[in-house]
C-alpha positions as CSV (number, residue, x, y, z in Angstrom):
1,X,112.3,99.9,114.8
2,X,109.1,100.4,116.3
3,X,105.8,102.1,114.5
4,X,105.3,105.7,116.3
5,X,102.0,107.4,116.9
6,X,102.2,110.3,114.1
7,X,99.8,112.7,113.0
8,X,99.6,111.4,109.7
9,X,98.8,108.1,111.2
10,X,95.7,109.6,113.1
11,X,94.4,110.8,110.7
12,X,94.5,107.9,108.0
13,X,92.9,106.1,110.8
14,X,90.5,108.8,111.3
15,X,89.4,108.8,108.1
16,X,89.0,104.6,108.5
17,X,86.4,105.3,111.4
18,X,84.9,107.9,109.7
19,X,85.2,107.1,105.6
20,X,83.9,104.9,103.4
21,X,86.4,101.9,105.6
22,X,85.2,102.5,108.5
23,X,81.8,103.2,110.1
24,X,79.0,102.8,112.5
25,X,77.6,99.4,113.5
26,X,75.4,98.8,116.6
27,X,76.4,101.7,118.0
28,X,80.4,101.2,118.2
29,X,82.8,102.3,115.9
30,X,83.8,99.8,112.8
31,X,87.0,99.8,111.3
32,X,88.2,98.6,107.4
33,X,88.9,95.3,106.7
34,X,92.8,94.6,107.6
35,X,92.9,94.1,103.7
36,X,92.3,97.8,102.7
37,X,94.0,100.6,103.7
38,X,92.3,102.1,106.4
39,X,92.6,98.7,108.3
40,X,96.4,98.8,107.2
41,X,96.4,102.3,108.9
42,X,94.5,101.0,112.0
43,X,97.1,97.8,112.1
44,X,100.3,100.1,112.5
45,X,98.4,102.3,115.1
46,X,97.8,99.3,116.9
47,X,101.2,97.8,116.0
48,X,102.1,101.7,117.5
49,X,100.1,101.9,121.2
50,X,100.2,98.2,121.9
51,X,103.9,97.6,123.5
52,X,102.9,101.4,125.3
53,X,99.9,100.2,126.9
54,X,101.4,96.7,127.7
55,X,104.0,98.7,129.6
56,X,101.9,101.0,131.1
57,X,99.9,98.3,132.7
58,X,103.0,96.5,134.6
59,X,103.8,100.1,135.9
60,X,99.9,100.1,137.8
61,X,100.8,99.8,141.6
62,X,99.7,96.7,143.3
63,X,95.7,96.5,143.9
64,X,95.2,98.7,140.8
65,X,92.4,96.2,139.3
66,X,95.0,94.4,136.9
67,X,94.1,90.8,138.7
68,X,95.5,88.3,137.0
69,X,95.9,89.2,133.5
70,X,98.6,89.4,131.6
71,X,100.0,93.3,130.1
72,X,99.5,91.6,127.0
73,X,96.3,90.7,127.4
74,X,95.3,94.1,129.0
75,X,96.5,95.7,126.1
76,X,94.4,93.6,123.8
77,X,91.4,95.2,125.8
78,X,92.2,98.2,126.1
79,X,93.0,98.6,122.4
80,X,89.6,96.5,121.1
81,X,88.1,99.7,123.8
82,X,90.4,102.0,121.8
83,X,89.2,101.2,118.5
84,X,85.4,101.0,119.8
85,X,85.3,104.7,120.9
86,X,88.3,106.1,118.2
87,X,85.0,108.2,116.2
88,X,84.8,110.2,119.8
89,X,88.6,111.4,119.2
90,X,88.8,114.9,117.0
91,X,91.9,116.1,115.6
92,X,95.3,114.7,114.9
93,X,97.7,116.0,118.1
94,X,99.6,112.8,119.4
95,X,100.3,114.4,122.5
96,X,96.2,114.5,123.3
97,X,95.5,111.6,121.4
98,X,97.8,109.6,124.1
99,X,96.2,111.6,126.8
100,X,92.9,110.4,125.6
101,X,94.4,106.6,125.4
102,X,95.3,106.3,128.4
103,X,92.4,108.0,129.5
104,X,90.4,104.5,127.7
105,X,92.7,102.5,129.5
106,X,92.3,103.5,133.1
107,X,88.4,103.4,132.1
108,X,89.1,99.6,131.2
109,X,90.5,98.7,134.5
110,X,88.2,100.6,136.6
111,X,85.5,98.8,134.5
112,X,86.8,95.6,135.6
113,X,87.5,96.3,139.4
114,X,83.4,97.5,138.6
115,X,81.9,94.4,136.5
116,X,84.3,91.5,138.3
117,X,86.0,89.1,135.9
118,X,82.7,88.0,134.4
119,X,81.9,91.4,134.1
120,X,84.8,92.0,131.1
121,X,84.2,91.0,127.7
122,X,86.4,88.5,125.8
123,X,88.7,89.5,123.4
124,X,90.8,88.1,120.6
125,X,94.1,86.2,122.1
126,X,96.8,89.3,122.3
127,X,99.0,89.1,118.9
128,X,102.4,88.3,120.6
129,X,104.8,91.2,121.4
130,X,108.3,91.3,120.5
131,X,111.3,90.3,122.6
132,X,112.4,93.7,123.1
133,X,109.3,94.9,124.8
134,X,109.2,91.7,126.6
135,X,112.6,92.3,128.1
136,X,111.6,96.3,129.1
137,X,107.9,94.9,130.8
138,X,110.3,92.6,132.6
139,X,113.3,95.3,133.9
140,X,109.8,97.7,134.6
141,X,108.2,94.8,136.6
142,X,111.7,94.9,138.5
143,X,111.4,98.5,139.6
144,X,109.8,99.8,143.1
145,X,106.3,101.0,142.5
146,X,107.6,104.5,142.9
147,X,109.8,104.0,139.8
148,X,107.1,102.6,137.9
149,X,105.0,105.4,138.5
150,X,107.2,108.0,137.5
151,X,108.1,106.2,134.5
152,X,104.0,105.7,133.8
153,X,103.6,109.4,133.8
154,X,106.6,110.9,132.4
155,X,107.5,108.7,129.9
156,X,103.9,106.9,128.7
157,X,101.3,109.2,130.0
158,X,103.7,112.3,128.6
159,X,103.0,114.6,131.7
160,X,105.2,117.4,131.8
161,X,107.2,117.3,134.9
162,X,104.8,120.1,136.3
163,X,101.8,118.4,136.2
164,X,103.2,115.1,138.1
165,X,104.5,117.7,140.7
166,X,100.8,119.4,141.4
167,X,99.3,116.3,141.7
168,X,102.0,114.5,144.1
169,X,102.9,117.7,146.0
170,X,106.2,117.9,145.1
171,X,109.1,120.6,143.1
172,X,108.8,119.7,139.4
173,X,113.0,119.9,139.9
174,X,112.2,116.9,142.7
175,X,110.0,115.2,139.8
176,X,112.6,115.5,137.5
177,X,115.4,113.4,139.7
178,X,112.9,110.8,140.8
179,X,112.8,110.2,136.7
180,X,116.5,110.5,136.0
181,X,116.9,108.1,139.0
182,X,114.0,105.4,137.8
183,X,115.3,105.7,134.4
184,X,119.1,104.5,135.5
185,X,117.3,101.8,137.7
186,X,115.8,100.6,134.5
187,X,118.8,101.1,132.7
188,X,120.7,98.7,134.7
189,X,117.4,96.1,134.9
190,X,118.0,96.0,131.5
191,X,121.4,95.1,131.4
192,X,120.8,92.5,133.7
193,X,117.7,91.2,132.2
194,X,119.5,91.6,128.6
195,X,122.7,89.7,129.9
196,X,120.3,86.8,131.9
């Protein structure tokens, strides 16, 4: 089963960044050593966001800045961002911590459409991701862009229905069948990617 984002989880992290495992160094955040327990806390979080992110980036529409990098790799980034700027997050509601994460990651690719391929620092290989999510990045990849999209905000940006509709013009009843009808098209990319 895969880690959730909890509140409890937040704020065990929280208290990494901000207690005696965590801290200030140059200016960015530091978190504790994977040995203690705030870097056990931070570890989950990331074991948590990482397969969310990876499959938020294969749902960016073509041109978005994602060049040539993996989802894996993005999410490496955008997580090593995450955990750089985690002090500036307040408060332990998932729902507007998630808001805020994906917040850092369209930040990360705009920065990189900005500063060029050079312009991006390295970061550590991506720690492999599990077959599972590998398969649902592959059925996502599958889908039209529209699909993806719907899926991004819905599902991994947790808009409400009503928010995706005043942005795209739209009934938040017409939002609502676009998602039933993305989430069957992945359905059945699944069973053919599962069944490959």
């Amino acid at each position: 089963m895969e880690p959730e984002v909890t509140p409890e989880l937040l704020a065990q992290v929280q208290a990494g960044v901000g207690g005696d495992g965590g801290g200030r160094e140059g200016g960015k955040t530091t978190l504790g050593a994977e040995g203690d327990d705030d870097g056990e806390a931070w570890r989950r979080m990331r074991a948590a966001l990482r397969p969310r992110i990876a499959l938020w980036v294969t749902t960016l529409p073509p041109g978005s800045g994602r060049g040539s990098l993996s989802a894996a790799s993005w999410a490496e980034r955008i997580l090593s961002a995450i955990g750089e700027d985690l002090i500036h997050f307040k408060g332990t509601n998932v729902r507007a911590f998630m808001a805020w994460v994906f917040q850092i990651a369209e930040h990360c690719i705009r920065d990189h459409i900005a500063g060029g391929a050079s312009g991006v620092k390295p970061v550590a290989p991506p720690e492999a991701l599990d077959e599972s999510t590998l398969a649902l990045i592959e059925a996502v990849e599958s889908l039209g862009t529209d699909q993806q999209e719907i899926i991004r905000w819905l599902r991994l940006e947790e808009r409400t229905p009503e928010e995706v509709a005043a942005c795209e013009g739209m009934s938040a009843g017409a939002v609502r069948i676009r998602y039933v009808r993305a989430l069957s098209a992945l359905r059945r990319a699944m069973d053919v990617t599962g069944n490959a």
